[in-house]
Predicted model as a PDB file, atoms N, CA, C, CB and O in Angstrom, pLDDT in the B-factor column:
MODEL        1                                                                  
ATOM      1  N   UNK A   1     -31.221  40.785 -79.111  1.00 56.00           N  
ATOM      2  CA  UNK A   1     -30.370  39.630 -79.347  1.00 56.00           C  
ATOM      3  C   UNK A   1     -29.348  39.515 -78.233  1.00 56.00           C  
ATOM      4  CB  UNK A   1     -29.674  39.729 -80.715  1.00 56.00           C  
ATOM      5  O   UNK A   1     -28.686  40.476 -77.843  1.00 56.00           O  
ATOM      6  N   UNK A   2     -29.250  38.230 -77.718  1.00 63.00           N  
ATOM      7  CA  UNK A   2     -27.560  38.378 -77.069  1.00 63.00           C  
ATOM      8  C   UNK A   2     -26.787  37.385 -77.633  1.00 63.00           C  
ATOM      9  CB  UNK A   2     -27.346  38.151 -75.350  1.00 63.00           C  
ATOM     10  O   UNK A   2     -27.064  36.337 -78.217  1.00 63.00           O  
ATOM     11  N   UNK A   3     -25.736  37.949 -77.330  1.00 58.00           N  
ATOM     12  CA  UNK A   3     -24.300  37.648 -78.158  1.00 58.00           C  
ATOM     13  C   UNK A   3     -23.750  36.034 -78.264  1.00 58.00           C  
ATOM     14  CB  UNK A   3     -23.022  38.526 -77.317  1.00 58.00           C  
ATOM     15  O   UNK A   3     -23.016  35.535 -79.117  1.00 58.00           O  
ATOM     16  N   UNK A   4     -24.300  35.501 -77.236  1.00 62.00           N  
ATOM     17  CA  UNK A   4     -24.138  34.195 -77.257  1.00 62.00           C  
ATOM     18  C   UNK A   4     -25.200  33.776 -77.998  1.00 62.00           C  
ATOM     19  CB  UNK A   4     -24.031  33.598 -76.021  1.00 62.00           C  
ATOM     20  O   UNK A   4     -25.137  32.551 -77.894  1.00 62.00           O  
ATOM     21  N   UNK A   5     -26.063  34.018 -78.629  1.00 63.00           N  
ATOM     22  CA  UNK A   5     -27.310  33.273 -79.171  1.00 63.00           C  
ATOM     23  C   UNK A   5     -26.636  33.633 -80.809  1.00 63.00           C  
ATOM     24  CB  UNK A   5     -29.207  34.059 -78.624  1.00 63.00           C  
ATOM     25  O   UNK A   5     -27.014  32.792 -81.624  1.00 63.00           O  
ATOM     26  N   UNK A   6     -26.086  34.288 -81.169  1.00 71.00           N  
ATOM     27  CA  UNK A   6     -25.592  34.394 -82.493  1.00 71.00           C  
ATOM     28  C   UNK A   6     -24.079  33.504 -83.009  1.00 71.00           C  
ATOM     29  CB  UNK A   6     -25.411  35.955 -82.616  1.00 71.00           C  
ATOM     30  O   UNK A   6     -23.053  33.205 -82.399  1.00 71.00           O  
ATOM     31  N   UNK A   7     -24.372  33.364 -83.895  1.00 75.00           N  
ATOM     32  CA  UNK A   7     -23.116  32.382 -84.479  1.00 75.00           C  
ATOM     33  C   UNK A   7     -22.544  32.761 -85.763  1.00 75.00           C  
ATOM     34  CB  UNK A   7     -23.577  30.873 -84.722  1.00 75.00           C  
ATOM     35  O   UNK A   7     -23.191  32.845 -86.807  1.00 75.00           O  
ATOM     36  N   UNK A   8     -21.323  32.982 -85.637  1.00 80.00           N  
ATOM     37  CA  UNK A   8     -20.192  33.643 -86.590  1.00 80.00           C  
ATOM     38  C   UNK A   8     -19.295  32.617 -87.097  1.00 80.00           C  
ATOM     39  CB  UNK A   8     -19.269  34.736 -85.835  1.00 80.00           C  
ATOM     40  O   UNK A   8     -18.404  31.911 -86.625  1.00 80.00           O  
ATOM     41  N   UNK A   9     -20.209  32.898 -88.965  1.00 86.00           N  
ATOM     42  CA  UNK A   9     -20.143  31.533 -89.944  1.00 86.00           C  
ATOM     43  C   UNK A   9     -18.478  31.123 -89.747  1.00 86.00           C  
ATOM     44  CB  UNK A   9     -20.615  31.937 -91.914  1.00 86.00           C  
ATOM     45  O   UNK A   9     -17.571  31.801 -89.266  1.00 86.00           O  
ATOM     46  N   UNK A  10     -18.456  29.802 -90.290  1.00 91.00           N  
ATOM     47  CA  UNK A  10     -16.948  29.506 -90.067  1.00 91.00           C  
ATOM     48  C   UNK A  10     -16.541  29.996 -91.622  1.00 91.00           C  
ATOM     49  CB  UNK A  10     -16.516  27.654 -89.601  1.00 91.00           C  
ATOM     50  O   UNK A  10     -17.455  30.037 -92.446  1.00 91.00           O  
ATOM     51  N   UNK A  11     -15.182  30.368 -92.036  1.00 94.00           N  
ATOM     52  CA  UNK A  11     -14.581  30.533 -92.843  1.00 94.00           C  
ATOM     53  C   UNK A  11     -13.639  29.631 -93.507  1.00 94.00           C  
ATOM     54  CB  UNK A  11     -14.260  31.325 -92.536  1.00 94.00           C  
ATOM     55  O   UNK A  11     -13.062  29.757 -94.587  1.00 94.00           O  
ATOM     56  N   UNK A  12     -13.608  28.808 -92.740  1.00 96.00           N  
ATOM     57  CA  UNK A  12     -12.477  27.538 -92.743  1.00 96.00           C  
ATOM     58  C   UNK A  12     -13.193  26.391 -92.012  1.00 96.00           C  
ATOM     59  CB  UNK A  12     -10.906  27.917 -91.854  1.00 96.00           C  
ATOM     60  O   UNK A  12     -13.499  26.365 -90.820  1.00 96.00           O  
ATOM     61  N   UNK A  13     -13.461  25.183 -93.209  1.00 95.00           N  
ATOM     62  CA  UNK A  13     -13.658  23.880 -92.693  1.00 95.00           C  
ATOM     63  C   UNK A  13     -12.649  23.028 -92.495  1.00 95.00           C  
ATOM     64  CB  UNK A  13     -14.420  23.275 -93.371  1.00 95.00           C  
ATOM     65  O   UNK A  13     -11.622  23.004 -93.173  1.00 95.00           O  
ATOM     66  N   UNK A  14     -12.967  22.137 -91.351  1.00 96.00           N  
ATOM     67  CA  UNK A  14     -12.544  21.035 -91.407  1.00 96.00           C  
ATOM     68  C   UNK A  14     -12.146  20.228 -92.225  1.00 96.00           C  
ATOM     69  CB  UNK A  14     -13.018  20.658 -91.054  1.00 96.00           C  
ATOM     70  O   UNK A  14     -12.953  20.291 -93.153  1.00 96.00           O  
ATOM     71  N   UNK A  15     -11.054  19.176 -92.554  1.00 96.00           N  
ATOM     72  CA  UNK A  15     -10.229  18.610 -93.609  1.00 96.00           C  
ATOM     73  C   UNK A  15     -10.244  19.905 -95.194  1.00 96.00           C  
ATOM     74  CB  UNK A  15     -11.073  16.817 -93.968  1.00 96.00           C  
ATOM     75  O   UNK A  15     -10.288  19.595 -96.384  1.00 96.00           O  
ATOM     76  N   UNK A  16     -10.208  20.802 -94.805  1.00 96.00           N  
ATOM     77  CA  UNK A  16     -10.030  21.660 -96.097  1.00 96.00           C  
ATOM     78  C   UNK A  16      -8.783  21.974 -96.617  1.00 96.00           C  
ATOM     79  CB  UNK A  16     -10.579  22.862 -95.959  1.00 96.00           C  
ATOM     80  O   UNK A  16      -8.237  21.763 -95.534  1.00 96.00           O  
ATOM     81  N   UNK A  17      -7.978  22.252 -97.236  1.00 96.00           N  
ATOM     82  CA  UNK A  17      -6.846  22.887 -97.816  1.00 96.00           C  
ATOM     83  C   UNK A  17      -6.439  24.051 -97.612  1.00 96.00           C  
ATOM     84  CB  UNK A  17      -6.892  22.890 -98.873  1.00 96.00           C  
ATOM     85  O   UNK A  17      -7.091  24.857 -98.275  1.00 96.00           O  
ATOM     86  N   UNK A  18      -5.637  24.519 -96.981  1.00 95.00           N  
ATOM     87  CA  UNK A  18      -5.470  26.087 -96.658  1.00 95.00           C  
ATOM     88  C   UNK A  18      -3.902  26.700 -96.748  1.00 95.00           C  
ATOM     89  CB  UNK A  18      -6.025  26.341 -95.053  1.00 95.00           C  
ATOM     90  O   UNK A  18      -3.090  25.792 -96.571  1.00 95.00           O  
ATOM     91  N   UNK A  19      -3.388  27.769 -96.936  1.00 94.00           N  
ATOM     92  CA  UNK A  19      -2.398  28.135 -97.096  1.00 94.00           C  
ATOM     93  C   UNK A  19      -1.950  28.270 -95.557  1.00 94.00           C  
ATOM     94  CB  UNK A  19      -2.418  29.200 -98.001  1.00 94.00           C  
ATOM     95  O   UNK A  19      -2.838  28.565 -94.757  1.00 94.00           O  
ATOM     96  N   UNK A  20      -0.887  28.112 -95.171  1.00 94.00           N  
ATOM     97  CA  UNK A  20      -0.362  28.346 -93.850  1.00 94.00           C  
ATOM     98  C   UNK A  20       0.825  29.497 -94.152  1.00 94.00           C  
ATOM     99  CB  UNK A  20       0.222  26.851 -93.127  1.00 94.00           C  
ATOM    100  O   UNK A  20       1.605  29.218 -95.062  1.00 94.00           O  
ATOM    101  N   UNK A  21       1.029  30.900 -93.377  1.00 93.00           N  
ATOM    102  CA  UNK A  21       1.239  32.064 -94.264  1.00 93.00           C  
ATOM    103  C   UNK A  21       2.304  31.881 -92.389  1.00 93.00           C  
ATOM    104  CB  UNK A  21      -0.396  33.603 -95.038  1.00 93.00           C  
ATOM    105  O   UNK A  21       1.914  31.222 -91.425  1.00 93.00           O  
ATOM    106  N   UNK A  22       3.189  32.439 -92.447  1.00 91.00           N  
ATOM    107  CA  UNK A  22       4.405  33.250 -91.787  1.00 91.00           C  
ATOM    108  C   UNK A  22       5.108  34.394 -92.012  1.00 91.00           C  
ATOM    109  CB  UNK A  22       5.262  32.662 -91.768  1.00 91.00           C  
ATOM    110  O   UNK A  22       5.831  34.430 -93.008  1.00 91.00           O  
ATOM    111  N   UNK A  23       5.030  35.483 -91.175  1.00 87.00           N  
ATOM    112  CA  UNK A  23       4.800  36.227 -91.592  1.00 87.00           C  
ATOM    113  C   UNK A  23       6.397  37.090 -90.299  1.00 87.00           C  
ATOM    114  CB  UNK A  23       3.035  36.398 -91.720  1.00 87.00           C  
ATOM    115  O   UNK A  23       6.122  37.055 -89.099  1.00 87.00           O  
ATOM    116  N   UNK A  24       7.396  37.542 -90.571  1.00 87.00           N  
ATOM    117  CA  UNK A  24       8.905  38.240 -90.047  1.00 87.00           C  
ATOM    118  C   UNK A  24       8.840  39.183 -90.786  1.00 87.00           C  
ATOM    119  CB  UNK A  24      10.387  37.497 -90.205  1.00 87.00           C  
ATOM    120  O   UNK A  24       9.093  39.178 -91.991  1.00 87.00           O  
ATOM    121  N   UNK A  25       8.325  40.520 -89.810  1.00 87.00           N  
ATOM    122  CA  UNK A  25       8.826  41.964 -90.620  1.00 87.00           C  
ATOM    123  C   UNK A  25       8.349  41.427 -92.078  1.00 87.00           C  
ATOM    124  CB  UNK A  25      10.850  42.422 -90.535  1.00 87.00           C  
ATOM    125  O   UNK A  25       7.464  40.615 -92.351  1.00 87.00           O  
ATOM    126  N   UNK A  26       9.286  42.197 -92.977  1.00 91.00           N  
ATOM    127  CA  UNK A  26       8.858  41.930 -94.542  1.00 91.00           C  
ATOM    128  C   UNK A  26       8.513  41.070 -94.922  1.00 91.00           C  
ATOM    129  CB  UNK A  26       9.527  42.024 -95.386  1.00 91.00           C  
ATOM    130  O   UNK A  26       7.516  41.030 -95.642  1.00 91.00           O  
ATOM    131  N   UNK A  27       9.377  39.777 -94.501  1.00 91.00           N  
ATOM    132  CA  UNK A  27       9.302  38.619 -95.128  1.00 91.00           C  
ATOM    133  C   UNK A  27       7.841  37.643 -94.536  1.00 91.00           C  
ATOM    134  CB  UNK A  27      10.804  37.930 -94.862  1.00 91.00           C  
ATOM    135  O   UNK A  27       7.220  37.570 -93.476  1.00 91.00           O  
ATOM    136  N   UNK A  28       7.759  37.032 -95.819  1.00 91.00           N  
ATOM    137  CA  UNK A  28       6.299  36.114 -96.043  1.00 91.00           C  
ATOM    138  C   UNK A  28       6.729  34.970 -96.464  1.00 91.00           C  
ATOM    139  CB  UNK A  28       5.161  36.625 -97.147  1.00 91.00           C  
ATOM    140  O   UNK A  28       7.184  35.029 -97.607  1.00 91.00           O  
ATOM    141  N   UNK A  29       6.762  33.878 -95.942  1.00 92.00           N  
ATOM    142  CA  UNK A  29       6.438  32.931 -96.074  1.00 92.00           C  
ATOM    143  C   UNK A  29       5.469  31.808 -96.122  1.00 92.00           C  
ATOM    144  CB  UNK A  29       6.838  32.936 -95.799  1.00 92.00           C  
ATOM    145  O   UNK A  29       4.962  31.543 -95.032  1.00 92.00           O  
ATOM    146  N   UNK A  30       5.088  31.075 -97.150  1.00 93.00           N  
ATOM    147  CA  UNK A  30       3.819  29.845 -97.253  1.00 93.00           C  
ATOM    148  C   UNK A  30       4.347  28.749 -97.192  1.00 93.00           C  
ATOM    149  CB  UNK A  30       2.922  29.726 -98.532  1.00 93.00           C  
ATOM    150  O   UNK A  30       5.543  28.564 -97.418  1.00 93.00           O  
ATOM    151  N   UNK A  31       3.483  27.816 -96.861  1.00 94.00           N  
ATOM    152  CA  UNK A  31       3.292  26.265 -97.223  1.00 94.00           C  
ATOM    153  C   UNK A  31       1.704  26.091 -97.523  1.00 94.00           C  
ATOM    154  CB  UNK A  31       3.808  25.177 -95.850  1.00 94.00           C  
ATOM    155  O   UNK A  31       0.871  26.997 -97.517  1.00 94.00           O  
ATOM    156  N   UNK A  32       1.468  24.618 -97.805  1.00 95.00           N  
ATOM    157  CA  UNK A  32       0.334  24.189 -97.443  1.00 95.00           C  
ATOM    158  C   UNK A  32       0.147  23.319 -96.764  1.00 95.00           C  
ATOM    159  CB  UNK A  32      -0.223  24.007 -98.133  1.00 95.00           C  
ATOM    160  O   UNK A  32       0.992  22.435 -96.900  1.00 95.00           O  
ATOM    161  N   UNK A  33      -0.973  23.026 -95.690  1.00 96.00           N  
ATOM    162  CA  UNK A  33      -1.328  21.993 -95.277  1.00 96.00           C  
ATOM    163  C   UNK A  33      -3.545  21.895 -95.234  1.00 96.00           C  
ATOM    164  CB  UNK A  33      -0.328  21.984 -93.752  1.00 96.00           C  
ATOM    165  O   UNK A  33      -4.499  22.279 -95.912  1.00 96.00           O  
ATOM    166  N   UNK A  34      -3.274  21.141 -93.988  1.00 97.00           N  
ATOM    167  CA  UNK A  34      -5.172  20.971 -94.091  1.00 97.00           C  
ATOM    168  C   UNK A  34      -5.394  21.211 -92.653  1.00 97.00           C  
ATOM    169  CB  UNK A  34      -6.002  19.143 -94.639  1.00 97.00           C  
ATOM    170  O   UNK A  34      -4.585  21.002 -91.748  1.00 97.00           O  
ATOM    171  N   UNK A  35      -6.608  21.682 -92.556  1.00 97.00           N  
ATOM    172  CA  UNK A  35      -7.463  22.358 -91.323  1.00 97.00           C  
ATOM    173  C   UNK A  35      -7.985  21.250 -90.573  1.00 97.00           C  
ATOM    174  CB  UNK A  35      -8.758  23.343 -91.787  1.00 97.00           C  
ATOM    175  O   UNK A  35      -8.478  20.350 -91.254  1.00 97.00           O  
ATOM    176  N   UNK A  36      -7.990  21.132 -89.529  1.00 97.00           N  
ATOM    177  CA  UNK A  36      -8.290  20.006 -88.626  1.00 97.00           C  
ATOM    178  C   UNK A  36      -9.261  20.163 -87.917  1.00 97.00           C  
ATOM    179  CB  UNK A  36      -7.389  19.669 -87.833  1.00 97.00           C  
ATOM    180  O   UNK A  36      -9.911  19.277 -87.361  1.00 97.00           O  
ATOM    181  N   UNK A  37      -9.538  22.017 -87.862  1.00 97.00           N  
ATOM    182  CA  UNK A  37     -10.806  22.113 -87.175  1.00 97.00           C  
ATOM    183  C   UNK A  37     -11.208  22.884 -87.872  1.00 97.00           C  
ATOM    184  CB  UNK A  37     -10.962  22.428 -85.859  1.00 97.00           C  
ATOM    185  O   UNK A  37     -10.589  23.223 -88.881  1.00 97.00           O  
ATOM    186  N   UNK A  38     -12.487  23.435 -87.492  1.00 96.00           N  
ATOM    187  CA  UNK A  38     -13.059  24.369 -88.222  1.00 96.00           C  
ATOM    188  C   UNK A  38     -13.148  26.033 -87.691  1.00 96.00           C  
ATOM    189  CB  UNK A  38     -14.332  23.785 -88.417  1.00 96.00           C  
ATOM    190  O   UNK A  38     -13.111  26.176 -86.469  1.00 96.00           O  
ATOM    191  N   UNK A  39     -13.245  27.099 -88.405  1.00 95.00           N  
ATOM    192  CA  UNK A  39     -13.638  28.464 -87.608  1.00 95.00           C  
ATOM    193  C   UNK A  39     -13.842  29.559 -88.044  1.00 95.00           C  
ATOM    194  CB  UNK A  39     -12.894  28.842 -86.830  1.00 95.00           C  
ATOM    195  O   UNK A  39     -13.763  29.468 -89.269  1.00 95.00           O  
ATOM    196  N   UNK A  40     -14.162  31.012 -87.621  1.00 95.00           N  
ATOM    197  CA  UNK A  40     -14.398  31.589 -88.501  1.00 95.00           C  
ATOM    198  C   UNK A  40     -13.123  32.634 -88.210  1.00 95.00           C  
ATOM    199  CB  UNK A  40     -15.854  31.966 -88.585  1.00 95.00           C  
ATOM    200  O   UNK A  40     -12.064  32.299 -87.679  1.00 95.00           O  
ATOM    201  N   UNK A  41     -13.477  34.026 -88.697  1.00 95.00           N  
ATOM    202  CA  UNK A  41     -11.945  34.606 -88.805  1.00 95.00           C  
ATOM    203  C   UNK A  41     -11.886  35.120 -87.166  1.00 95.00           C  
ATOM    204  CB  UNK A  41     -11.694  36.124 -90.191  1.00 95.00           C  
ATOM    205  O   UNK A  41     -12.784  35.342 -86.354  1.00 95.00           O  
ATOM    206  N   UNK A  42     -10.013  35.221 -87.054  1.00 94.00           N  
ATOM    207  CA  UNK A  42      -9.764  35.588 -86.090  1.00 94.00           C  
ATOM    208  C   UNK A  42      -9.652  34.221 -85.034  1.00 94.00           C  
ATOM    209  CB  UNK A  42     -10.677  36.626 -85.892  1.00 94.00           C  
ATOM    210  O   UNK A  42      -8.706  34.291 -84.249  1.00 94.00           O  
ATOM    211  N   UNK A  43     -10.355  33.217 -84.952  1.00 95.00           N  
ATOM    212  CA  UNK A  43      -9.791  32.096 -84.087  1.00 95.00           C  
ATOM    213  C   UNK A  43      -9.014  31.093 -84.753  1.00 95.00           C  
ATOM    214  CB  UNK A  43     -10.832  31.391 -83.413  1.00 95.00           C  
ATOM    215  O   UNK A  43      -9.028  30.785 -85.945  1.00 95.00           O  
ATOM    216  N   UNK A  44      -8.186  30.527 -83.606  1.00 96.00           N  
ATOM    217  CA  UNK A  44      -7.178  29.702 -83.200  1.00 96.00           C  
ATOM    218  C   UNK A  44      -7.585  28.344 -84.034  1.00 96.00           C  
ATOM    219  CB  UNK A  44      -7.107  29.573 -81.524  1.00 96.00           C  
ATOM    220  O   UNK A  44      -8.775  28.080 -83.858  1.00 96.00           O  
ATOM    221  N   UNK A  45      -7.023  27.571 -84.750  1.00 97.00           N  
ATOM    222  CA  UNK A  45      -7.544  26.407 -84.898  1.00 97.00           C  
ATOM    223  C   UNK A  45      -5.705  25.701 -85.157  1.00 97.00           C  
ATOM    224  CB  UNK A  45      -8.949  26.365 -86.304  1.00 97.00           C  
ATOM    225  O   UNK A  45      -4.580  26.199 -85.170  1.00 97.00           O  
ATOM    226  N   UNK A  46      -6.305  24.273 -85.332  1.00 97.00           N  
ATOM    227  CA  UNK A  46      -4.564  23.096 -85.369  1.00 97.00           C  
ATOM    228  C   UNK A  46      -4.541  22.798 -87.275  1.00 97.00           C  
ATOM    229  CB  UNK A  46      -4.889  20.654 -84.072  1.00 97.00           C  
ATOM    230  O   UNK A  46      -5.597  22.451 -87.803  1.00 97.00           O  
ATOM    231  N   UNK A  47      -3.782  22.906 -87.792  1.00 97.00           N  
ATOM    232  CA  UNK A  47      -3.704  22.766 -89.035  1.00 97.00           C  
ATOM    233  C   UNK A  47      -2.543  21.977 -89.118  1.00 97.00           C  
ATOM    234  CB  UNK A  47      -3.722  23.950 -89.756  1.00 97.00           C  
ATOM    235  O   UNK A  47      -1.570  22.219 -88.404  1.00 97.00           O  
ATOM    236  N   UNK A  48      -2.571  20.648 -90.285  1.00 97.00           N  
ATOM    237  CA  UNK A  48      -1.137  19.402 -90.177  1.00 97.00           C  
ATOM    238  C   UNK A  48      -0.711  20.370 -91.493  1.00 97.00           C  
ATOM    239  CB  UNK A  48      -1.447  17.045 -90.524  1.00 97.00           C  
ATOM    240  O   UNK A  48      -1.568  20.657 -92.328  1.00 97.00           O  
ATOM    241  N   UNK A  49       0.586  20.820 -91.606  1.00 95.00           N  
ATOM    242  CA  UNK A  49       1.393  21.144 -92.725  1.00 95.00           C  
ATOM    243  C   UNK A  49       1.235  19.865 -93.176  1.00 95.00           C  
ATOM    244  CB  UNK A  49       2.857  21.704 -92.545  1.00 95.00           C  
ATOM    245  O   UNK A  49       0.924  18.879 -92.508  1.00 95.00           O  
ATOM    246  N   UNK A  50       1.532  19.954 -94.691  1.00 95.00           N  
ATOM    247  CA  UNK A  50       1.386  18.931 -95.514  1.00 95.00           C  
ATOM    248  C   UNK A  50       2.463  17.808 -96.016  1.00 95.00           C  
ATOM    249  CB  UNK A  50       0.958  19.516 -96.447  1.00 95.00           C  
ATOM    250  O   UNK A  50       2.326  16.645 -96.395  1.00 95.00           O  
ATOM    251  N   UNK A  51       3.806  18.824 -95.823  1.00 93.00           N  
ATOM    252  CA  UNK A  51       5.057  18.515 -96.212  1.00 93.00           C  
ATOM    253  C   UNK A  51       5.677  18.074 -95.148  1.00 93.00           C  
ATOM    254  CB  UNK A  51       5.725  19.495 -96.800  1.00 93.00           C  
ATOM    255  O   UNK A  51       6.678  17.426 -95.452  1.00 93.00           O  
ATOM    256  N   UNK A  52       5.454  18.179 -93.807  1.00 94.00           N  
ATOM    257  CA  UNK A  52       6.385  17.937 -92.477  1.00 94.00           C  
ATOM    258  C   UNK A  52       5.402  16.887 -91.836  1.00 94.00           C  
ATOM    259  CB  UNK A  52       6.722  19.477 -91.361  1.00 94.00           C  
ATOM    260  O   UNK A  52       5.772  15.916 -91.176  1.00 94.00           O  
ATOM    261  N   UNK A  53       4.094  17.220 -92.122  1.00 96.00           N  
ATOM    262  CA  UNK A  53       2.994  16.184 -91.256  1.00 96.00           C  
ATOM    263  C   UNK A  53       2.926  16.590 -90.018  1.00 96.00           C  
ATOM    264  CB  UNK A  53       3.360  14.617 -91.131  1.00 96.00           C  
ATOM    265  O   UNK A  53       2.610  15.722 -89.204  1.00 96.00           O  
ATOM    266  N   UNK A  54       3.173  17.899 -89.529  1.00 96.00           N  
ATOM    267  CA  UNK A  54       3.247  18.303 -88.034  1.00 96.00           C  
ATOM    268  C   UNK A  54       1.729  19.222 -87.993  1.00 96.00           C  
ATOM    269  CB  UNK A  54       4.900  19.359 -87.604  1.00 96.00           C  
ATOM    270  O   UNK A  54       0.890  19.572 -88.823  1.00 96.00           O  
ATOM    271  N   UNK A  55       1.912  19.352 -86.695  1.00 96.00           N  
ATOM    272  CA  UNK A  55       0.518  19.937 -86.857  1.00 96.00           C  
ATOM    273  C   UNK A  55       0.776  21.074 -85.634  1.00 96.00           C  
ATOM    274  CB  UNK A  55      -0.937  18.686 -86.599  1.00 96.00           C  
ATOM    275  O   UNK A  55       1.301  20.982 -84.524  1.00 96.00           O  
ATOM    276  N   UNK A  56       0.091  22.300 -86.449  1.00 95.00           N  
ATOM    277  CA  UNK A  56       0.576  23.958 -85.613  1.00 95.00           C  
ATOM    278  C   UNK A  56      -0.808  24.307 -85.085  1.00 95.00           C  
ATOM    279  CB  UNK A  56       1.260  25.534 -86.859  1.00 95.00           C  
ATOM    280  O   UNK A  56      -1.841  23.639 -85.051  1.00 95.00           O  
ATOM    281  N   UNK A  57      -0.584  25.322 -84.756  1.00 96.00           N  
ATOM    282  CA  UNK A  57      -1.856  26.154 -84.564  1.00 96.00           C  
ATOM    283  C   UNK A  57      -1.894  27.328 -84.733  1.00 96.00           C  
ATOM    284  CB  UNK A  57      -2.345  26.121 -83.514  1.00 96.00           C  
ATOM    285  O   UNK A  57      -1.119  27.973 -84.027  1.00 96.00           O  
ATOM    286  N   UNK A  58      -2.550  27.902 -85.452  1.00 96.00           N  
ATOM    287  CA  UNK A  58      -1.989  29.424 -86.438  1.00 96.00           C  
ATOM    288  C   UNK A  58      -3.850  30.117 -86.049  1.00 96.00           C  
ATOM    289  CB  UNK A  58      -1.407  28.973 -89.085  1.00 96.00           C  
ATOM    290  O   UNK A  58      -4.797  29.602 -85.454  1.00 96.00           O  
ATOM    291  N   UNK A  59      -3.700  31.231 -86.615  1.00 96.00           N  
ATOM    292  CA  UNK A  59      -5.136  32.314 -86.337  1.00 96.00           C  
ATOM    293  C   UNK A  59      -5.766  31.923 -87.475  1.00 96.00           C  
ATOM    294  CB  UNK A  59      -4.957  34.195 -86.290  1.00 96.00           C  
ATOM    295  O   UNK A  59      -5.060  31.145 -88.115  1.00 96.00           O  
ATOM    296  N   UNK A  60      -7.167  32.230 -88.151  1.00 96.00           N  
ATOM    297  CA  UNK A  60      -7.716  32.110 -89.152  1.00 96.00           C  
ATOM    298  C   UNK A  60      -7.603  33.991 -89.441  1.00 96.00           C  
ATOM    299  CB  UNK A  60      -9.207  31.183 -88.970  1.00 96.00           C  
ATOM    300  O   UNK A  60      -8.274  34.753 -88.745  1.00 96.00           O  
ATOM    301  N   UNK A  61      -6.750  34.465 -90.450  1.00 94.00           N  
ATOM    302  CA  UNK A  61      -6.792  35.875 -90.922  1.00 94.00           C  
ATOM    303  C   UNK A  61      -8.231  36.066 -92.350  1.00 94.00           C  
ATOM    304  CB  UNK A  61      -4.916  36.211 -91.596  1.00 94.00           C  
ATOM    305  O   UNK A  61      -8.502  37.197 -92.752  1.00 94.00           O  
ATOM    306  N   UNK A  62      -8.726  35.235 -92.732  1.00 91.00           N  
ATOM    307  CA  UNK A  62      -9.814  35.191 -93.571  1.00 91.00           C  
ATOM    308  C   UNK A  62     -10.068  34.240 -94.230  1.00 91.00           C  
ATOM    309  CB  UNK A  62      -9.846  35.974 -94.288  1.00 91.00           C  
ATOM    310  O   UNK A  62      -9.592  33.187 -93.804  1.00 91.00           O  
ATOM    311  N   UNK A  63     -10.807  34.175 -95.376  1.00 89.00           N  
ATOM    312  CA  UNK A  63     -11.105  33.426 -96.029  1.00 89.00           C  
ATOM    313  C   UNK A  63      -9.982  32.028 -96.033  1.00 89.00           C  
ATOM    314  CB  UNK A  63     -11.351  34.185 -97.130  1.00 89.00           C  
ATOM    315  O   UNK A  63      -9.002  32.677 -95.669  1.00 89.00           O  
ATOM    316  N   UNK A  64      -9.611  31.052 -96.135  1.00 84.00           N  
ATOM    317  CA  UNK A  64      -8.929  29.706 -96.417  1.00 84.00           C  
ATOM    318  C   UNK A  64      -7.227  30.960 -96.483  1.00 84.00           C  
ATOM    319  CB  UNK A  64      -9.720  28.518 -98.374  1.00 84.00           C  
ATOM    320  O   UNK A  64      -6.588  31.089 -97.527  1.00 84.00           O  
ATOM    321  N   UNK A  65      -6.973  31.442 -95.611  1.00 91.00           N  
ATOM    322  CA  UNK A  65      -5.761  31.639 -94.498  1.00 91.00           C  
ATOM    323  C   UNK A  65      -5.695  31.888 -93.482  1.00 91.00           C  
ATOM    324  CB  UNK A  65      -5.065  32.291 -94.582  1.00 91.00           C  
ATOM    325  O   UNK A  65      -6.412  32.630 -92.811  1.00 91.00           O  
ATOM    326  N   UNK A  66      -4.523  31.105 -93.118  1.00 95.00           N  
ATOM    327  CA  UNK A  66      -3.933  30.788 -91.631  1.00 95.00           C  
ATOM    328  C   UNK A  66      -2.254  30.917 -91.586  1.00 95.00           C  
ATOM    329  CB  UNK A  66      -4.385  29.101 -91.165  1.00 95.00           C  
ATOM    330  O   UNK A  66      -1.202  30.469 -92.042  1.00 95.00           O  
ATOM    331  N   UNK A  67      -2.846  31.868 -90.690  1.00 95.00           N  
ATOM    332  CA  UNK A  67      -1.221  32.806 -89.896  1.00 95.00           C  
ATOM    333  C   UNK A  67      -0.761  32.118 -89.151  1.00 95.00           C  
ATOM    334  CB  UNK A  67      -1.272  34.202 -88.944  1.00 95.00           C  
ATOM    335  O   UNK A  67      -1.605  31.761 -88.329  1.00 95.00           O  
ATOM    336  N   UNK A  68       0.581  31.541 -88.912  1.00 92.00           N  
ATOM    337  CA  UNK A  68       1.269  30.926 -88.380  1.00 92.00           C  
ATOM    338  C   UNK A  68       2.575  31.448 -87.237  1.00 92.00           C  
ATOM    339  CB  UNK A  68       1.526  30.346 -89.373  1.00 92.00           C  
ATOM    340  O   UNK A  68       3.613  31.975 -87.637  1.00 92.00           O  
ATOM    341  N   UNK A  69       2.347  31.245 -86.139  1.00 80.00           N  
ATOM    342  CA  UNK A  69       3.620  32.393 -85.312  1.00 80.00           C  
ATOM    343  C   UNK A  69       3.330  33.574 -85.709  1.00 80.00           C  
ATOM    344  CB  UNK A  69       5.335  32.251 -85.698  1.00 80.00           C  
ATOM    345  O   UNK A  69       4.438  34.097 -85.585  1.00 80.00           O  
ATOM    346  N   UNK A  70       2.450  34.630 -86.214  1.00 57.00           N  
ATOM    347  CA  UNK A  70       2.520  35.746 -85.707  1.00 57.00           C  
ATOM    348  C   UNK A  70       3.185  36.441 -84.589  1.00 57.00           C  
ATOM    349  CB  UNK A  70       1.679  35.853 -85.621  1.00 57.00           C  
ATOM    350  O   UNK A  70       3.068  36.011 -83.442  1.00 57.00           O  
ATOM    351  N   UNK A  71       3.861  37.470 -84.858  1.00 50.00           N  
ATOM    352  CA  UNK A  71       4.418  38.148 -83.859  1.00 50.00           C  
ATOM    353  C   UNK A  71       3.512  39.476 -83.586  1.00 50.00           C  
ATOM    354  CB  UNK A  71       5.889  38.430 -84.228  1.00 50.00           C  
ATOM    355  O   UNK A  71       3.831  40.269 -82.699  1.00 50.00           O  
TER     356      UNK A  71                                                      
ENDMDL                                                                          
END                                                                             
């Protein structure tokens, strides 16, 4: 097999619902917004918070979450 011929399922669709997680030392913080792109874990995608209408770009950490500003 080579590595480019394989494809690593997405975990997160497009227009889906997802928690947007922030994460300072102890403290955790959420919102929600929706996924704009799609991916699987570990990549970059743009997600619009729901409440501000802005749109970030956070990591996909697994299943329908997304890390936001990680430090």
């Amino acid at each position: 097999f080579r590595a480019n011929a394989l494809e690593i399922p997405a975990v997160i669709t497009a227009g889906s619902k997802v928690p947007l997680v922030v994460r300072q030392g102890r403290l955790e913080v959420s919102a929600s917004g929706v996924a704009i792109e799609s991916g699987p874990v570990g990549k970059e995608i743009k997600v619009q918070n729901d409440s501000s209408k802005k749109v970030v770009t956070g990591k996909i950490e697994g299943p329908g979450v997304v890390v936001v500003g990680a430090n």
